[in-house]
N, CA and C atoms as an extended XYZ file, in Angstrom:
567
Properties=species:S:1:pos:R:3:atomname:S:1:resname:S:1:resid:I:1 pbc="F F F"
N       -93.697      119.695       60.175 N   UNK     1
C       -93.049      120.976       60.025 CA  UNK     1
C       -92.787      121.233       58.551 C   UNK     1
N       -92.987      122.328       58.436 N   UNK     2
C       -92.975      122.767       56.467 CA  UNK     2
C       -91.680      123.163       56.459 C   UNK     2
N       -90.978      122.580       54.707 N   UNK     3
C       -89.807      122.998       54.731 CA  UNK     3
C       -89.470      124.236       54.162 C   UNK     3
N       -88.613      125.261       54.592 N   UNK     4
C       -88.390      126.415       54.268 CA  UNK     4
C       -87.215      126.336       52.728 C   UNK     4
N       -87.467      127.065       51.682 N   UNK     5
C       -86.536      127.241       51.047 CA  UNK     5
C       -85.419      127.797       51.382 C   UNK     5
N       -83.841      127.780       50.980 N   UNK     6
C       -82.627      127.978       51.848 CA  UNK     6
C       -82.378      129.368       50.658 C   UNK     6
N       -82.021      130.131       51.392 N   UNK     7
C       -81.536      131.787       50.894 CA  UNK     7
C       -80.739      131.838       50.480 C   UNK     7
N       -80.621      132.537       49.075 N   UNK     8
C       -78.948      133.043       48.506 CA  UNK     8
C       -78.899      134.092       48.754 C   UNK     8
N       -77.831      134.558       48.724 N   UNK     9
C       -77.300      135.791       48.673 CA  UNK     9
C       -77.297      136.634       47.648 C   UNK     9
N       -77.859      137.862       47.533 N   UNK    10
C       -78.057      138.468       46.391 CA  UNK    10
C       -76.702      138.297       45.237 C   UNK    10
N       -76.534      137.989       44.237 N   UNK    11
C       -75.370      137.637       43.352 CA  UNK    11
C       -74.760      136.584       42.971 C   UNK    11
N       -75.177      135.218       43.572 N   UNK    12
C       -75.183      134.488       44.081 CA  UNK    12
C       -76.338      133.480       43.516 C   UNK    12
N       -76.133      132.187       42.583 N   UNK    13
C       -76.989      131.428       42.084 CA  UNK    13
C       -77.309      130.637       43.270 C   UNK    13
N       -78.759      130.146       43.059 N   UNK    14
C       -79.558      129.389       44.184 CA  UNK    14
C       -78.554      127.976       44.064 C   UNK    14
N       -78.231      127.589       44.866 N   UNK    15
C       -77.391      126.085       45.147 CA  UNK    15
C       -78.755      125.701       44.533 C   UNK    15
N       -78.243      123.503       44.573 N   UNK    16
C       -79.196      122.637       44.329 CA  UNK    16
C       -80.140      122.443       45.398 C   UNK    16
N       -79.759      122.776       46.875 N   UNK    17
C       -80.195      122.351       48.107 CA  UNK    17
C       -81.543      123.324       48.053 C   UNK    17
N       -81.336      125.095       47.684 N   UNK    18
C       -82.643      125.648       47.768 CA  UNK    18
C       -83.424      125.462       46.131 C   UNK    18
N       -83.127      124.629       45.367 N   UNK    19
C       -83.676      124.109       44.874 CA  UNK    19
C       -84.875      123.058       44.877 C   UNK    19
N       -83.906      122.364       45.665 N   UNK    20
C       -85.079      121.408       46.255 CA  UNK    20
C       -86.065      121.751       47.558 C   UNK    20
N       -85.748      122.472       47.820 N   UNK    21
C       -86.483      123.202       48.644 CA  UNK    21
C       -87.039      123.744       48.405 C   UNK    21
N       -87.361      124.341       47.147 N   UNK    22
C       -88.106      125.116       46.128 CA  UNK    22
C       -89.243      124.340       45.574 C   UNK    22
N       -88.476      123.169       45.000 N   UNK    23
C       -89.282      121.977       44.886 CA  UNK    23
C       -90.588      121.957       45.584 C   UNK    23
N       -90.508      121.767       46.864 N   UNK    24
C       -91.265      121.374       47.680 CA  UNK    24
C       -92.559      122.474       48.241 C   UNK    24
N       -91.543      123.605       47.891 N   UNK    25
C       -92.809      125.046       48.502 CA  UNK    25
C       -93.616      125.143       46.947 C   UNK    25
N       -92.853      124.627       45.399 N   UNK    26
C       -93.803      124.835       44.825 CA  UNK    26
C       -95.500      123.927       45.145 C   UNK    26
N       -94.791      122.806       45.307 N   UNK    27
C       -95.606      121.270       45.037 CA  UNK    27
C       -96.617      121.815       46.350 C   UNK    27
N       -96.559      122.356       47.377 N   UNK    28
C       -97.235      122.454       48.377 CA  UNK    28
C       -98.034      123.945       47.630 C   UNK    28
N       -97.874      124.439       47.268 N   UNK    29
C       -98.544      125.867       46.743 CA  UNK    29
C       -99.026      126.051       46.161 C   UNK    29
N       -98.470      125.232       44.482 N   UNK    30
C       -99.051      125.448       43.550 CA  UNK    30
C      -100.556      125.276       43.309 C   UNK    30
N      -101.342      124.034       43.810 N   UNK    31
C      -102.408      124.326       43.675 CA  UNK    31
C      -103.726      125.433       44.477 C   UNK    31
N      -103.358      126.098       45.272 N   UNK    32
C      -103.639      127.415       46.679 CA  UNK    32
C      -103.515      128.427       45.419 C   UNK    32
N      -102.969      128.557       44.872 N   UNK    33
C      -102.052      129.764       43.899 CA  UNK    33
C      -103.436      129.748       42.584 C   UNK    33
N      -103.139      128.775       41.643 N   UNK    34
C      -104.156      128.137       40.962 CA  UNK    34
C      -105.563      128.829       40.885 C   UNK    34
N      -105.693      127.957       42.195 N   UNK    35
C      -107.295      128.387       42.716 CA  UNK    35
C      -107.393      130.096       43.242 C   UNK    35
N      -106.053      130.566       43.304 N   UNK    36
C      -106.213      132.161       43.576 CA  UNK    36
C      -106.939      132.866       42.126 C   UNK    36
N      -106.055      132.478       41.038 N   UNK    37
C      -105.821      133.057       39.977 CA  UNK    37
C      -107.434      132.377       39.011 C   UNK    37
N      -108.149      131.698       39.615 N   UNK    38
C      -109.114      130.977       38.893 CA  UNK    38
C      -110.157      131.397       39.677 C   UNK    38
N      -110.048      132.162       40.629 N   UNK    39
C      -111.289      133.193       41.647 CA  UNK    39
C      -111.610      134.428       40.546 C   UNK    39
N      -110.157      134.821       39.813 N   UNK    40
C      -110.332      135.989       38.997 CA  UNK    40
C      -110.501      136.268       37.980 C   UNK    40
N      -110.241      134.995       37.202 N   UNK    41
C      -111.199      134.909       35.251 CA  UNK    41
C      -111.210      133.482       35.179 C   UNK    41
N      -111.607      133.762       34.160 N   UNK    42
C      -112.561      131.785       34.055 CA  UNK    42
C      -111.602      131.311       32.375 C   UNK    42
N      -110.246      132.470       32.500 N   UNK    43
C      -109.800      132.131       31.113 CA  UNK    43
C      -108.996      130.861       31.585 C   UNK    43
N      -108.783      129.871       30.673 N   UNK    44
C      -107.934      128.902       31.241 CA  UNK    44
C      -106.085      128.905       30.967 C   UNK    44
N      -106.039      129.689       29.726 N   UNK    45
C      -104.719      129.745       29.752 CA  UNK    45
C      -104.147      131.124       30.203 C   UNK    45
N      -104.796      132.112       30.924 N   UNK    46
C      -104.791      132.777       31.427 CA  UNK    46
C      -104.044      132.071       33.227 C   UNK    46
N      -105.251      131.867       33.610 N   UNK    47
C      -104.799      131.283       35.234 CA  UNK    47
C      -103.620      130.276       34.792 C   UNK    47
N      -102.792      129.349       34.157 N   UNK    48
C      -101.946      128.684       33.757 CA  UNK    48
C      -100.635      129.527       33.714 C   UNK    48
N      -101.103      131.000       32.729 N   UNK    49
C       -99.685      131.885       32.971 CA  UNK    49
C       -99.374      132.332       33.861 C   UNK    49
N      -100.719      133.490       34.746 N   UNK    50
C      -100.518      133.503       35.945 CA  UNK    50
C       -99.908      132.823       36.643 C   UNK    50
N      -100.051      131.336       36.822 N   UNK    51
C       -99.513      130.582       37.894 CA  UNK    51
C       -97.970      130.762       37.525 C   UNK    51
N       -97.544      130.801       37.133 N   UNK    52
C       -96.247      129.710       35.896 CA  UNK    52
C       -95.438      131.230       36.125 C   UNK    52
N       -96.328      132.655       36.119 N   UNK    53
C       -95.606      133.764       36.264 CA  UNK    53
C       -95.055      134.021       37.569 C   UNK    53
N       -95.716      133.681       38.271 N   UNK    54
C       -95.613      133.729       39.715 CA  UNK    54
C       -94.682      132.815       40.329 C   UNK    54
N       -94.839      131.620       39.463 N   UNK    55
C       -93.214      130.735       40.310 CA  UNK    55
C       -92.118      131.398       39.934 C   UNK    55
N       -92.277      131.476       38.377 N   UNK    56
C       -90.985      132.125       37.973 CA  UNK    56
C       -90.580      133.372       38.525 C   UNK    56
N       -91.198      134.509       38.860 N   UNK    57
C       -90.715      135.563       39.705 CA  UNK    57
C       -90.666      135.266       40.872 C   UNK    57
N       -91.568      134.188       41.605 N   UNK    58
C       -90.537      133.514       43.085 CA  UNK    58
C       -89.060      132.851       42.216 C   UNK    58
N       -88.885      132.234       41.797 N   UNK    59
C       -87.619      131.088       41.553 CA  UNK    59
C       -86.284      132.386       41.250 C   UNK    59
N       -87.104      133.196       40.564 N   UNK    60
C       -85.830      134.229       39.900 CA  UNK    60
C       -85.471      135.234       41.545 C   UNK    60
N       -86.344      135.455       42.283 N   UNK    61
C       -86.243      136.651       43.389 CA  UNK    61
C       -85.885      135.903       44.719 C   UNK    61
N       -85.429      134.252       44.335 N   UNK    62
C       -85.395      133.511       45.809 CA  UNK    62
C       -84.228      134.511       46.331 C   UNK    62
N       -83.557      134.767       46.326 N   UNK    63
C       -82.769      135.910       47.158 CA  UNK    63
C       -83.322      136.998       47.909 C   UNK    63
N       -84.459      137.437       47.779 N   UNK    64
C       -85.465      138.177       48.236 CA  UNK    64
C       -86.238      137.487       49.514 C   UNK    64
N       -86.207      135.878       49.414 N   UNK    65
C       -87.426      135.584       50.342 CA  UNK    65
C       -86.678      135.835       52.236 C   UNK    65
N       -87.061      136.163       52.805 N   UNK    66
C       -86.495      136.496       54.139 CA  UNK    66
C       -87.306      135.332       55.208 C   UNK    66
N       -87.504      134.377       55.201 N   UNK    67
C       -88.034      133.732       56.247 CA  UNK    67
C       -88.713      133.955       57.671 C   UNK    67
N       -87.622      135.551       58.148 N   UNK    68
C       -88.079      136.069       59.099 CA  UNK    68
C       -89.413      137.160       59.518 C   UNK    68
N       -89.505      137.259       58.141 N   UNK    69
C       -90.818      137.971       57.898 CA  UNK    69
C       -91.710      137.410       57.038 C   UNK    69
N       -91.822      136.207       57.005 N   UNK    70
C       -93.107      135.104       56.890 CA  UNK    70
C       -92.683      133.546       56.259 C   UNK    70
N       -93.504      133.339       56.069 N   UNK    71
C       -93.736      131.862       55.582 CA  UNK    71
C       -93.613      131.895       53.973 C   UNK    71
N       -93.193      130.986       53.207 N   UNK    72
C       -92.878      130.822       51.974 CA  UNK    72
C       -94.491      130.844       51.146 C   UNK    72
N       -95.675      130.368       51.896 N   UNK    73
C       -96.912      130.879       51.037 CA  UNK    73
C       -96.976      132.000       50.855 C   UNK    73
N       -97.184      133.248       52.375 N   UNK    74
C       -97.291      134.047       52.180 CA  UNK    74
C       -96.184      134.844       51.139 C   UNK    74
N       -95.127      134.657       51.408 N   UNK    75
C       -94.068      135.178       50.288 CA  UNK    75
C       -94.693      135.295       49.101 C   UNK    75
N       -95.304      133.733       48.973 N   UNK    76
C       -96.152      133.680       47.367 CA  UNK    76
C       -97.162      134.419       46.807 C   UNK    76
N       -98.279      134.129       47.683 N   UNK    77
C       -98.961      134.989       47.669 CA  UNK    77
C       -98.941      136.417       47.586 C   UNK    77
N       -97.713      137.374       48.055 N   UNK    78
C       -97.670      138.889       47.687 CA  UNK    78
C       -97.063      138.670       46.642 C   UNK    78
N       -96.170      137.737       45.882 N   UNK    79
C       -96.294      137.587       44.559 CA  UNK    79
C       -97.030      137.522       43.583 C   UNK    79
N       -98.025      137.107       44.050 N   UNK    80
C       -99.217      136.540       43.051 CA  UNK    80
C      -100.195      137.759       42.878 C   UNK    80
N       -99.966      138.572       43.915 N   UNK    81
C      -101.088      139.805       43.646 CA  UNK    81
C      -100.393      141.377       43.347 C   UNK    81
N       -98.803      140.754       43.018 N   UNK    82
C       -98.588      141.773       41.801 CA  UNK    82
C       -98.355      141.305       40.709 C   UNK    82
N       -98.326      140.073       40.324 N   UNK    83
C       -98.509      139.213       39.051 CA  UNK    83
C       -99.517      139.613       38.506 C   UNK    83
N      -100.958      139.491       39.225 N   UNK    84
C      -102.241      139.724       38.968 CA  UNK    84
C      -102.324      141.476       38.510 C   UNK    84
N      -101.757      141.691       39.745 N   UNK    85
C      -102.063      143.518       39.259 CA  UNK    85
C      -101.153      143.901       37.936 C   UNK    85
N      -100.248      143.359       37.530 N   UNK    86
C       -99.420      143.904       36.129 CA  UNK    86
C       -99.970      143.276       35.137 C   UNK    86
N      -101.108      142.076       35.469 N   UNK    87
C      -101.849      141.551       34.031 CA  UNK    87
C      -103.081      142.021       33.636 C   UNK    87
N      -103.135      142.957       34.719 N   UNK    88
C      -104.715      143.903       35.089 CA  UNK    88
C      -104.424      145.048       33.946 C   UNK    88
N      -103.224      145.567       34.445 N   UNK    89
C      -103.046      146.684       33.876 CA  UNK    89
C      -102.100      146.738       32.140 C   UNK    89
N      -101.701      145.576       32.020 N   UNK    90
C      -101.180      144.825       30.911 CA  UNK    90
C      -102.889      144.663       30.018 C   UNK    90
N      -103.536      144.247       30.799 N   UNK    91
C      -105.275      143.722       29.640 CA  UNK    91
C      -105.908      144.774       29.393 C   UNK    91
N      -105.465      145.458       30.496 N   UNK    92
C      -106.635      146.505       30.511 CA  UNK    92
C      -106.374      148.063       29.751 C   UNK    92
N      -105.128      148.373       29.420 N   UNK    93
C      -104.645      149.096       28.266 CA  UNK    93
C      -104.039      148.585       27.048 C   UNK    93
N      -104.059      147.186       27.393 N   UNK    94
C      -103.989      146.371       25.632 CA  UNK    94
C      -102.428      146.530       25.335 C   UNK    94
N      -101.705      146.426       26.421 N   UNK    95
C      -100.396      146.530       26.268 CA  UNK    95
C       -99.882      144.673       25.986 C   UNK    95
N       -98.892      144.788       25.671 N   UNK    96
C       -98.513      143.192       25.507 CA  UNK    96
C       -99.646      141.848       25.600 C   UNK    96
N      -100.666      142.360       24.667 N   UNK    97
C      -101.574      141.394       24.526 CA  UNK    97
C      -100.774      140.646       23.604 C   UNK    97
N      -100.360      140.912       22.328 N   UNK    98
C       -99.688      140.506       21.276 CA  UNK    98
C       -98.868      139.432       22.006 C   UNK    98
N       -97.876      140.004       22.375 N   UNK    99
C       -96.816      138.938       22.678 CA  UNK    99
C       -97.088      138.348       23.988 C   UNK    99
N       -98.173      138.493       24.873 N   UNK   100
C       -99.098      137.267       25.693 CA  UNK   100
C       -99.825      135.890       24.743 C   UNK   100
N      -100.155      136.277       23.584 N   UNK   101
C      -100.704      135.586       22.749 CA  UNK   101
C       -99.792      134.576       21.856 C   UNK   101
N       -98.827      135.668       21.725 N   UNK   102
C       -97.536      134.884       20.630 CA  UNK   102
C       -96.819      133.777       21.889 C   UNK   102
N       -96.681      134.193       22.904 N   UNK   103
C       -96.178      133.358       23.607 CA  UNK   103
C       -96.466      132.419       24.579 C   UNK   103
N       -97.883      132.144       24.253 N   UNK   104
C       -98.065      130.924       25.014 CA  UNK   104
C       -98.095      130.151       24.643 C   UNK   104
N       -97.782      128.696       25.422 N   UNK   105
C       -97.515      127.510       24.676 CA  UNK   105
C       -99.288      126.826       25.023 C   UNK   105
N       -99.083      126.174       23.848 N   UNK   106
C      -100.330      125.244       23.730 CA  UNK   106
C      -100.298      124.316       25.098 C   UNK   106
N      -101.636      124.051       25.524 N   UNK   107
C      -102.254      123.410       26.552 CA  UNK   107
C      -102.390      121.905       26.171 C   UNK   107
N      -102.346      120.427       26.901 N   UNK   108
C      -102.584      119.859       26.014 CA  UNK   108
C      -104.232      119.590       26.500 C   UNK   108
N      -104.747      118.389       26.495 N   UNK   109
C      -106.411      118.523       26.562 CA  UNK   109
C      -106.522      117.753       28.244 C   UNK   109
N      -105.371      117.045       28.782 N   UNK   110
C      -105.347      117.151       30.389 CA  UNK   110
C      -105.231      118.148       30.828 C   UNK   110
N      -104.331      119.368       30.725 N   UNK   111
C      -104.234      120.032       31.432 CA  UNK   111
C      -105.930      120.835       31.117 C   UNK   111
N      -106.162      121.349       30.147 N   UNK   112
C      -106.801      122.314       30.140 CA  UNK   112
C      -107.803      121.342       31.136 C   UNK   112
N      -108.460      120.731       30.738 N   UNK   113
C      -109.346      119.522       31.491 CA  UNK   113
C      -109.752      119.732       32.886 C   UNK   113
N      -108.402      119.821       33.432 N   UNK   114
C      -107.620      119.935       34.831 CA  UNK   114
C      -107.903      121.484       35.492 C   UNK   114
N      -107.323      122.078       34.564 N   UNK   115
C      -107.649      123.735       34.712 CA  UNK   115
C      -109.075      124.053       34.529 C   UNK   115
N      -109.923      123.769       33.786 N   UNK   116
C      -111.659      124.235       33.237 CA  UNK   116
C      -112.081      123.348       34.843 C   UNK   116
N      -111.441      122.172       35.598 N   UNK   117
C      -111.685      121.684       36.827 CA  UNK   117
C      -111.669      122.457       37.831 C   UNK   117
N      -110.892      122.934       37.964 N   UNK   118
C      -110.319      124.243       38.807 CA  UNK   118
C      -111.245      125.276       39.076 C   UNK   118
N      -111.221      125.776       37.516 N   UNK   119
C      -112.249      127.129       37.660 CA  UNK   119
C      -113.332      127.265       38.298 C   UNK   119
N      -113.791      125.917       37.594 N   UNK   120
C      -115.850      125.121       37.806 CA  UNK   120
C      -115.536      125.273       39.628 C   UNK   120
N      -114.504      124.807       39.887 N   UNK   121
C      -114.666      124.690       41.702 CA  UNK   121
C      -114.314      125.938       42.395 C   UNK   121
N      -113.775      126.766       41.405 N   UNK   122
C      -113.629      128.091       41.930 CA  UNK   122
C      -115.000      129.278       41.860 C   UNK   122
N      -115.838      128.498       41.184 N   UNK   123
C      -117.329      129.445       41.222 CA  UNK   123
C      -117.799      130.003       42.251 C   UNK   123
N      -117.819      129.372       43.322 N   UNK   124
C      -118.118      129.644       44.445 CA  UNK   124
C      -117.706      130.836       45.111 C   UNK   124
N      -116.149      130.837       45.027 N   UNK   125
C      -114.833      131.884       44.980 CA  UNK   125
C      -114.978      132.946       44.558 C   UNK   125
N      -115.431      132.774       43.282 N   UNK   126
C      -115.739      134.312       42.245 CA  UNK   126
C      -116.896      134.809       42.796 C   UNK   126
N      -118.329      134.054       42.932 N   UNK   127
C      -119.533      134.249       43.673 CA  UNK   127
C      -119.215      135.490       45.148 C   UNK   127
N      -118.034      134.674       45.917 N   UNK   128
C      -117.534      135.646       47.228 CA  UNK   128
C      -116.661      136.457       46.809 C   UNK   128
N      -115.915      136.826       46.112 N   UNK   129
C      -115.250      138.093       45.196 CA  UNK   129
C      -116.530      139.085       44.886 C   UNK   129
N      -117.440      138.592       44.399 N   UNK   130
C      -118.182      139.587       44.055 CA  UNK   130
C      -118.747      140.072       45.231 C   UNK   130
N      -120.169      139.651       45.952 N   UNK   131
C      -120.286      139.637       47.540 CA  UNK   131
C      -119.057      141.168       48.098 C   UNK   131
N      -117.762      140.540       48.137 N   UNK   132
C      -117.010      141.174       48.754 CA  UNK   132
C      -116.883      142.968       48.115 C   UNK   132
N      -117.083      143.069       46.659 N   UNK   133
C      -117.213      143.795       46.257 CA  UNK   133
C      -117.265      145.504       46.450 C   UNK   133
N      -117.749      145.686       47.665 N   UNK   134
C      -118.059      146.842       47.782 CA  UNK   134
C      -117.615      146.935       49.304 C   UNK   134
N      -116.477      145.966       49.627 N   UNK   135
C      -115.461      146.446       50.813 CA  UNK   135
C      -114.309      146.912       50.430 C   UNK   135
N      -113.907      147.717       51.176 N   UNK   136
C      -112.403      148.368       50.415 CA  UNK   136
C      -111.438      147.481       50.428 C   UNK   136
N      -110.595      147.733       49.712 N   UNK   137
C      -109.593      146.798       49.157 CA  UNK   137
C      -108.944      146.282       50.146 C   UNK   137
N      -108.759      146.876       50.940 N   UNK   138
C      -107.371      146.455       52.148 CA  UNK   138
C      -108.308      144.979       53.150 C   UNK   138
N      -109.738      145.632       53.153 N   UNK   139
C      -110.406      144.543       54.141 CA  UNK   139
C      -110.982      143.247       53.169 C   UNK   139
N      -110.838      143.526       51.938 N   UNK   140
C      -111.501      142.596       51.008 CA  UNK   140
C      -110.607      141.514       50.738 C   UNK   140
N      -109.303      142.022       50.567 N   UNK   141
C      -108.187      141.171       50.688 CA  UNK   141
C      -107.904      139.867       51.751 C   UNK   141
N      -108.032      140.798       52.884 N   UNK   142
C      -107.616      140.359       53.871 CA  UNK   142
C      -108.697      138.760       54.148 C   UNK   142
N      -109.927      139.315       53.618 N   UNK   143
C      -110.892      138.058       53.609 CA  UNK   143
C      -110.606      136.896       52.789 C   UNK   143
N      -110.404      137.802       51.733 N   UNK   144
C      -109.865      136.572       50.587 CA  UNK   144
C      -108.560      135.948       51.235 C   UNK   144
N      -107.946      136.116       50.797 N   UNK   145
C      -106.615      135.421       52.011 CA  UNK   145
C      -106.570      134.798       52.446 C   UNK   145
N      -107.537      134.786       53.709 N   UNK   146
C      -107.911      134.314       54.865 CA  UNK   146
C      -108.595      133.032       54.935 C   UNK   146
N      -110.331      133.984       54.162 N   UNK   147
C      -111.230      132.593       54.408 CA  UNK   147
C      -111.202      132.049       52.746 C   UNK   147
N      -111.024      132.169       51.843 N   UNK   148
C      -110.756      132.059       50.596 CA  UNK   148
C      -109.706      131.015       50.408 C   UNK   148
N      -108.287      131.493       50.601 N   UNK   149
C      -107.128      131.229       50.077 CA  UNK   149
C      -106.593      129.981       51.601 C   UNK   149
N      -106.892      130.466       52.760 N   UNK   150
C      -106.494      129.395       53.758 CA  UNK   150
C      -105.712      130.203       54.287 C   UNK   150
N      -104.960      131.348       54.234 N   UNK   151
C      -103.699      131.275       54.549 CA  UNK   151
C      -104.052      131.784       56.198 C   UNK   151
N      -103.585      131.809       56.922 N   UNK   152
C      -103.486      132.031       58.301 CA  UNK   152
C      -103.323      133.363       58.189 C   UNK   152
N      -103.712      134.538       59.438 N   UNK   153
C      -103.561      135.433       59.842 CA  UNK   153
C      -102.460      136.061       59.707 C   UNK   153
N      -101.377      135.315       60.555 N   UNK   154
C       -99.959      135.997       59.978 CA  UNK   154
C       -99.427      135.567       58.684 C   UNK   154
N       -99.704      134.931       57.963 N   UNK   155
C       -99.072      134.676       56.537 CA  UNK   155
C      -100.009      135.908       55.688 C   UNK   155
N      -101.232      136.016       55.838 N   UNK   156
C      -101.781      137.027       55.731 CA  UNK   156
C      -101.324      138.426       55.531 C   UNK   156
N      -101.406      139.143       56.365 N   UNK   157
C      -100.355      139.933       57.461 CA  UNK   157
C       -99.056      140.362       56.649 C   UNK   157
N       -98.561      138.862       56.484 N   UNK   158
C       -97.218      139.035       55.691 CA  UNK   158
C       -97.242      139.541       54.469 C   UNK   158
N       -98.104      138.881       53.456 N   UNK   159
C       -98.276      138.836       52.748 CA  UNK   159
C       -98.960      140.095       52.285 C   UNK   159
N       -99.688      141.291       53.020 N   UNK   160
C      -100.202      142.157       52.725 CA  UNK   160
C       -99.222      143.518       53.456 C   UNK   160
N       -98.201      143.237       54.092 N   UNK   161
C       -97.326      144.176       54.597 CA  UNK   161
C       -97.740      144.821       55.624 C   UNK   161
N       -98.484      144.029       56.342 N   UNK   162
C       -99.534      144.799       57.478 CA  UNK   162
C       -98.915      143.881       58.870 C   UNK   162
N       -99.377      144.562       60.112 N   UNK   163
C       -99.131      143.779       61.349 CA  UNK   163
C      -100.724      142.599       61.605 C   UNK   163
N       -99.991      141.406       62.220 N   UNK   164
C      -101.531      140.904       62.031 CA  UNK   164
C      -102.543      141.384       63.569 C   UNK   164
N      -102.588      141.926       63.957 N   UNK   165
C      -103.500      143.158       64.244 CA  UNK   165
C      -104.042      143.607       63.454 C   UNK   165
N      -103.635      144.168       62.789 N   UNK   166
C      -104.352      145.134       61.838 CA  UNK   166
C      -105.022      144.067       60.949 C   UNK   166
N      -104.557      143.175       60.558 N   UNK   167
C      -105.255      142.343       59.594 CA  UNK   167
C      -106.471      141.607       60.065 C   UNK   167
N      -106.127      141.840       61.500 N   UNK   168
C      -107.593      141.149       62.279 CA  UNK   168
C      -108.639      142.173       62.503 C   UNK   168
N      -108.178      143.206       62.564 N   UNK   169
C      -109.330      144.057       62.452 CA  UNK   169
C      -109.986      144.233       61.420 C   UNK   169
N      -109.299      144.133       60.398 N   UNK   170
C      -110.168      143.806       58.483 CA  UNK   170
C      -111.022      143.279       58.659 C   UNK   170
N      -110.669      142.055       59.365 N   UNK   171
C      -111.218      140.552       58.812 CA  UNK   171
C      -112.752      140.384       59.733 C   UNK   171
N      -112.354      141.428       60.829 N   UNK   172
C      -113.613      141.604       62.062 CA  UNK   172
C      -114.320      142.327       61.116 C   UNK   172
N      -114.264      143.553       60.267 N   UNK   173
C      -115.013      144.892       59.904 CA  UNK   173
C      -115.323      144.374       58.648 C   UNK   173
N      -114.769      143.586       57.673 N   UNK   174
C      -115.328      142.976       56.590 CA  UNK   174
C      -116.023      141.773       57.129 C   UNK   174
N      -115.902      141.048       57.678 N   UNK   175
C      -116.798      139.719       58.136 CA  UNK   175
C      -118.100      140.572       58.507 C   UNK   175
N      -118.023      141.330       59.374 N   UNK   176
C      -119.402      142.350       60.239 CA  UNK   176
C      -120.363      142.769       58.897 C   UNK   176
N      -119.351      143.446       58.142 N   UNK   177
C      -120.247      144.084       57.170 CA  UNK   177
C      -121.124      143.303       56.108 C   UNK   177
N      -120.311      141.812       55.899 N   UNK   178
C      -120.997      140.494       55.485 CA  UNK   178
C      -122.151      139.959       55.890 C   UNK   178
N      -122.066      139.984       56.976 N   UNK   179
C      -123.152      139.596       58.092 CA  UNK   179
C      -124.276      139.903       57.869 C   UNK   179
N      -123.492      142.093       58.099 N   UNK   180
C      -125.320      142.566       58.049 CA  UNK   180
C      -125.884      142.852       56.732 C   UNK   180
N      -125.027      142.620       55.388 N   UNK   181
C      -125.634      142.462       54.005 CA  UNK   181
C      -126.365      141.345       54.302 C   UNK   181
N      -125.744      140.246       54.517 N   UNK   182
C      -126.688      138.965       54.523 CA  UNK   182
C      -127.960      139.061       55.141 C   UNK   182
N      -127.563      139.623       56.493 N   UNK   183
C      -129.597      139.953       57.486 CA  UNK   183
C      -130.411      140.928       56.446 C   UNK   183
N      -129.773      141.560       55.796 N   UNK   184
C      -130.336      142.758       55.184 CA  UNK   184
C      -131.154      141.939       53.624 C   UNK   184
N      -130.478      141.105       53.326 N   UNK   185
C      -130.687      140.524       51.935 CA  UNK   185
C      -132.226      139.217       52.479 C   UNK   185
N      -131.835      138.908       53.697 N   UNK   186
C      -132.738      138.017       54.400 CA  UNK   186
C      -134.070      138.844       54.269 C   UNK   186
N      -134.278      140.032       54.627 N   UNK   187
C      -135.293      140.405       55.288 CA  UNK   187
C      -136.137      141.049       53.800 C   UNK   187
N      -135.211      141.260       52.982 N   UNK   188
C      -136.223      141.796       51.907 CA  UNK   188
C      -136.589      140.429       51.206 C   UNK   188
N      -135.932      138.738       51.152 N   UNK   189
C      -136.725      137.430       50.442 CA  UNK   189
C      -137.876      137.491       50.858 C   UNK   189
């Protein structure tokens, strides 16, 4: 049984107890998370902040996590893909590049090592990101997630603010449409 982090109350510092409980949803996550953020650039201290951004806006918002409406991955995970989307839109109008740059701390030559490890095994990942490409966002997700990321249907679900119904129907209409690219890509080799 996975352990749940314990809830504060908005105003209210996290005790030591959901600390350690924190502990434990990182150590179980962090590398799922990682390999999210290393599907989407091959920079290495890039996926490192990402990650590192994403605990820290879980650790700072543990008052936010509700248990009753999912699992502590999924929690993470809709973290991680507005982490991603504010560094999209942070790179991509050249806003706080400067002080992304001024403020990262040096890597030492394990980690990066570790991380350039990551990426290399995430090729595959990026390979099906692309593939996925030309499904709409809501069903493209839902794949990634899913068959990508591991996460189960309802953590899924959770994680995308959807009922998992609906997330199964994505995952039917993007898988289908996979399929018949693939017969289609078959028949013209």
């Amino acid at each position: 049984m996975r352990t749940r982090p314990a809830v504060t109350r908005p105003g209210t510092r996290a005790s030591s107890k959901s600390m350690v409980g924190f502990e434990q949803v990182y150590r179980d996550n962090v590398g799922a998370l990682m390999a999210y953020f290393a599907r989407r650039t091959t920079d290495v201290h890039a996926v490192a902040d990402l990650t590192s951004e994403t605990f820290v806006a879980a650790i700072t918002g543990l008052d936010g996590f509700d248990p009753g409406r999912g699992t502590p991955r999924a929690w993470l995970f809709g973290i991680a893909r507005r982490v991603y989307a504010q560094h999209c839109d942070g790179f991509g109008r050249g806003r706080r590049t400067v002080e992304r740059l001024a403020g990262r701390r040096v890597l030492d030559d394990d980690e990066i090592d570790e991380l350039i490890g990551r990426i290399d095994a995430e090729r595959v990942g990026r390979e099906a990101l692309a593939r996925l490409a030309t499904l709409p966002d809501g069903v493209r997700t839902a794949i990634e997630l899913v068959d990508l990321a591991g996460l189960t249907t309802r953590e899924a679900a959770a994680s995308l603010g959807v009922s998992p119904g609906a997330l199964r129907i994505r995952l039917f209409r993007g898988r289908a449409a996979l399929r018949g690219a693939a017969k289609s890509e078959e028949g013209t080799s």
